[in-house]
C-alpha positions as CSV (number, residue, x, y, z in Angstrom):
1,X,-3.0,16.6,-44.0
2,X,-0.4,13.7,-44.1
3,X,1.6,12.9,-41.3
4,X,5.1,14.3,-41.3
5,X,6.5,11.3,-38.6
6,X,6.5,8.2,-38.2
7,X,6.0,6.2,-34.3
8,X,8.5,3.5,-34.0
9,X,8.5,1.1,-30.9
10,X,12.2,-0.2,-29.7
11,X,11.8,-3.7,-28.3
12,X,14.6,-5.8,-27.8
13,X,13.9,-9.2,-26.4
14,X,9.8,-8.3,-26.5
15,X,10.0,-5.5,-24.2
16,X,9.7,-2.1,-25.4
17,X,12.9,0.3,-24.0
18,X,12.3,3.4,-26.3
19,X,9.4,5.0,-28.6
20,X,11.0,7.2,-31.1
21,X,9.1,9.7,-33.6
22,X,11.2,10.0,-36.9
23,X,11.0,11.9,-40.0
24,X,8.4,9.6,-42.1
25,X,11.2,9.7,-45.0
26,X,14.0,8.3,-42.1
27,X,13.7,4.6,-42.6
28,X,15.3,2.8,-39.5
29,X,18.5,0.7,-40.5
30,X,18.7,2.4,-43.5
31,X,19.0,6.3,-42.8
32,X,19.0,6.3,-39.0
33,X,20.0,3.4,-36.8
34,X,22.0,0.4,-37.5
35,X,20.5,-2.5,-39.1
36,X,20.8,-4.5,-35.9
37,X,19.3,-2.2,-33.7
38,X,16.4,-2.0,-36.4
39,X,15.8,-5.4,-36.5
40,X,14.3,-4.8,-32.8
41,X,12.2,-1.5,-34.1
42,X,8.5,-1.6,-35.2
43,X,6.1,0.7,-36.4
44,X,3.6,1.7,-34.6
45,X,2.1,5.2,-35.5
46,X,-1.4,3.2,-36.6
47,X,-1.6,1.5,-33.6
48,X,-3.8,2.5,-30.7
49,X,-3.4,1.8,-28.0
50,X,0.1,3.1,-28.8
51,X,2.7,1.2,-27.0
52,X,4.7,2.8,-24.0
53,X,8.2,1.7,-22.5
54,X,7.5,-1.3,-20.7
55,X,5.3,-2.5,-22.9
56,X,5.6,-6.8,-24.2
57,X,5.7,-8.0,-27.8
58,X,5.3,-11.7,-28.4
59,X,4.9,-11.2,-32.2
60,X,7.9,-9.5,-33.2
61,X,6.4,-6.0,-33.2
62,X,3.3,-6.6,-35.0
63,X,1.4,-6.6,-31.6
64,X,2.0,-5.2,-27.9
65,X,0.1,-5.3,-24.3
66,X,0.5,-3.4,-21.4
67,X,2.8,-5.9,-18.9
68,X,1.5,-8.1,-17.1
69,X,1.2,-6.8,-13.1
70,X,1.3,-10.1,-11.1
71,X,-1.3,-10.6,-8.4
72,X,0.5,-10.2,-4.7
73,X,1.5,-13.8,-3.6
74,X,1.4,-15.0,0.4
75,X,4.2,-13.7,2.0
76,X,3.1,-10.3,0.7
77,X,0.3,-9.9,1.6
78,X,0.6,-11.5,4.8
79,X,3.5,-8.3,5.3
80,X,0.8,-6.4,4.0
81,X,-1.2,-7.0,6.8
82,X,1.0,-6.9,9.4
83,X,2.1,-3.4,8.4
84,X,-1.5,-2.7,8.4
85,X,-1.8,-3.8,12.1
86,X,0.9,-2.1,13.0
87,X,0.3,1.3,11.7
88,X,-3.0,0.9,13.2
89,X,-2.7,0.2,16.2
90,X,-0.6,3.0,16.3
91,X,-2.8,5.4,15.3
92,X,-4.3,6.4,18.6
93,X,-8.2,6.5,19.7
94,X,-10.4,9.1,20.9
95,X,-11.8,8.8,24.4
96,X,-14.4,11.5,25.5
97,X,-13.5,13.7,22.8
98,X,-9.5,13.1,24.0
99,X,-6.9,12.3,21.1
100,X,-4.8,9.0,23.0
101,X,-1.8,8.1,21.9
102,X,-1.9,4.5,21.2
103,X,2.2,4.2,20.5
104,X,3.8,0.7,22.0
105,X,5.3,2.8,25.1
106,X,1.6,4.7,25.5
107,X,0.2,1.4,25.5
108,X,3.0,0.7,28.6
109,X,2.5,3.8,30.2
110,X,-1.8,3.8,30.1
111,X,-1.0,0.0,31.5
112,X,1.6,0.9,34.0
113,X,-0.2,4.1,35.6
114,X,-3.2,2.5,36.0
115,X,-1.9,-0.5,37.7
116,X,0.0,2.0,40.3
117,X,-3.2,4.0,40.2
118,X,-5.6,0.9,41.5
119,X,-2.6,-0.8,43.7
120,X,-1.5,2.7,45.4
121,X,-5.6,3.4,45.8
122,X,-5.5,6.7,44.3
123,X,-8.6,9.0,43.2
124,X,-6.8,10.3,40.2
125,X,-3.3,10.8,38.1
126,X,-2.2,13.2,36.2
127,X,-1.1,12.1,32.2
128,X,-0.1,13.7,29.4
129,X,-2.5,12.4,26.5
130,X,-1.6,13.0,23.1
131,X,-3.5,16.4,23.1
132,X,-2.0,17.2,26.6
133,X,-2.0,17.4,30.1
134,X,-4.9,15.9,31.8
135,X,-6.4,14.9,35.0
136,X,-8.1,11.5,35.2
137,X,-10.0,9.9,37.9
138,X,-8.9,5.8,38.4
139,X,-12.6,5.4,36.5
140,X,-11.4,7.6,33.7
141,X,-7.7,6.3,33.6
142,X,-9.4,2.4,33.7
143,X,-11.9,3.5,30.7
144,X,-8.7,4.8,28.7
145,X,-6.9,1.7,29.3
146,X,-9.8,-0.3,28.4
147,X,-10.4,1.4,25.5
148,X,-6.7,1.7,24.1
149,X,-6.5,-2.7,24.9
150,X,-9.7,-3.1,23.1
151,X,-8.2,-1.4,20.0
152,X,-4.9,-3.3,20.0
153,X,-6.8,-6.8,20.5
154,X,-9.4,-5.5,17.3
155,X,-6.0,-4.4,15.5
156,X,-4.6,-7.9,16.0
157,X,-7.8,-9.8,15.3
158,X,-7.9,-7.9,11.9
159,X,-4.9,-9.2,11.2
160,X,-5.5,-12.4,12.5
161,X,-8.8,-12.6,10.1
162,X,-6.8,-11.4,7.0
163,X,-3.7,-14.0,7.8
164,X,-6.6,-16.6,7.7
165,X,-8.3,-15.7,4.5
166,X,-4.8,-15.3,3.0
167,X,-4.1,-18.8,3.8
168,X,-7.7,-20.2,3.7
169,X,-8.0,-22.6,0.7
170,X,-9.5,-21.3,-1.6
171,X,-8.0,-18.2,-0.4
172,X,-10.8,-15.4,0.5
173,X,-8.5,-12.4,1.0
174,X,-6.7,-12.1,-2.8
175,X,-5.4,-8.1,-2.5
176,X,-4.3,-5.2,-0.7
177,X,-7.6,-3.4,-1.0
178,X,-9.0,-6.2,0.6
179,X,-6.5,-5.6,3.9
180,X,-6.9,-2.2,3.9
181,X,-10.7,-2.8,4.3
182,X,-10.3,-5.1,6.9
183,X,-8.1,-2.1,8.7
184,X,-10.5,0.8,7.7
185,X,-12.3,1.1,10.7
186,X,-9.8,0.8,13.4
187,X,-8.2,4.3,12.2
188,X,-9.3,7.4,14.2
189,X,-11.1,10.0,12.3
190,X,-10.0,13.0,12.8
């Protein structure tokens, strides 16, 4: 069986905008299309890969390649991490089986209370944790507040450890997976 259309790429400047499937007897410039906007229209039912919108000739039409993606440079990746950092230390830690909220005003309230806790001399406070009210001794409030600092400072050390392999030379972190690596373990799991 013979095919009945034809594949045509539309790439003006190099870059393909359009892929159009003709009639095999509609002849681009001549029975469809003006002869300008054919001169920017290849063939390309044989081809395969076929090419897709987006796609880069530097021959004309004769060849095409999927664009080129650009490796992240610095400044993005060193946002990359940051944004890492911050949604993790945000994510909260479990302490005896207790979901903590580990939001920037958590963070000041877990501080705060137990500093009134230890100064006022006080055997216990009441808090509401992120999966609610609870009482905790001044041992138990000081292990939550130990526990929620020790996640921030390992939040902003991962961060501090992907800025330096960002700007390390040769540079040893190179892509987001390798930031979100560096960030893997400081998530909760459910």
């Amino acid at each position: 069986m013979t095919d009945i259309t034809k594949i045509w790429a539309y790439h003006p400047g190099g870059t393909v905008e359009d892929v159009v499937s003709l009639p095999i007897d509609w002849v681009p410039g001549e029975t469809v299309y003006t002869p300008e906007h054919a001169a920017d229209m290849s063939d390309v039912t044989a081809l395969a890969p076929r090419p897709v919108q987006g796609w880069i000739t530097m021959d004309g039409g004769a060849t095409f390649t999927a664009p080129f993606e650009a490796p992240p440079g610095v400044e993005q990746l060193v946002a990359y991490a940051k944004a890492k950092r911050d949604a993790a230390e945000v994510a909260g830690v479990v302490v005896g089986g207790v979901s903590i909220d580990t939001s920037l005003d958590s963070q000041n309230r877990i501080g705060n209370a137990y500093a009134y806790a230890e100064a006022a001399g006080l055997a216990s406070v009441t808090f509401k944790a992120a999966s609610g009210w609870i009482v905790l001794t001044l041992d138990q409030l000081k292990a939550v507040s130990l526990t929620v600092g020790a996640h921030v400072q390992a939040c902003f050390a991962a961060e501090d450890a992907c800025d330096a392999g960002i700007n390390a030379s040769p540079p040893t972190i190179t892509t987001y997976a390798q930031i979100d690596e560096a960030f893997a373990s400081l998530v909760p799991v459910p």
